[in-house]
C-alpha positions, 0 to 999 in steps of 0.5 A: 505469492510475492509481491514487490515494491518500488518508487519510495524516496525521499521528497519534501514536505508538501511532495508527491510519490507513487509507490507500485507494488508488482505481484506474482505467483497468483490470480493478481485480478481475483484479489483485493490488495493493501498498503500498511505503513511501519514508522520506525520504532512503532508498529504497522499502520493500515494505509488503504485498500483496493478490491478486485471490483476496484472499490477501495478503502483508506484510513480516516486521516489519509482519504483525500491525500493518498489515492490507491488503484490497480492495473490488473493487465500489469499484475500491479497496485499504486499508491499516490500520495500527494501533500506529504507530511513528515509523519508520512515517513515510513517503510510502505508495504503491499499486503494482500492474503491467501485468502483473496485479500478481503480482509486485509484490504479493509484493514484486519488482520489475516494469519495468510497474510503476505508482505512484501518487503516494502519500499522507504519514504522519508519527508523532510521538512 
């Protein structure tokens, strides 16, 4: 399993990014997919999730800014995030698990679990 990211940078406060992570090495529509987020210094955060039915799942003070899909013919998961704040600022992995993903996906902890190496996004004020 691998799992690669992109499209983290540095945007303004109140901006808009796109983070894409591309998968291989498994049968990327059988699996639910995850965002998480490391803040320097702190610990991960669970971002959302997508199944591979499409339903998705988002942290309480995300829904509605950050949007999660997938593109299952380009073996890929999005992450829009739309009105960012500085405490956005974090390193932004794709997670999933060799399991199928499930429980990554809805925010727990999974001793298959994969990461990707993740993709910075700094909001300045």
């Amino acid at each position: 399993l691998q799992l690669v990211e992109s499209g983290g940078g540095l945007v303004q406060v109140g901006g808009s990014l796109r983070l894409s992570c591309t998968a291989s090495g498994f049968p990327f529509s059988t699996y639910a997919m995850a965002w998480a987020r490391q803040v320097l210094g702190k610990g991960f955060e669970w971002v959302s999730g997508i199944y591979s039915d499409g339903s998705t799942y988002y942290a309480d003070p995300l829904e509605g800014r950050f949007t999660i899909s997938r593109d299952n013919t380009q073996n890929t998961v999005y992450l829009e995030m739309n009105s960012l704040k500085p405490e956005d600022t974090a390193v932004y992995h794709c997670v999933t698990d060799q399991s199928g993903g499930t429980i990554v996906a809805r925010g727990g902890r999974s001793d298959l679990a994969v990461w990707g190496q993740g993709t910075l996004v700094t909001v300045s004020a």
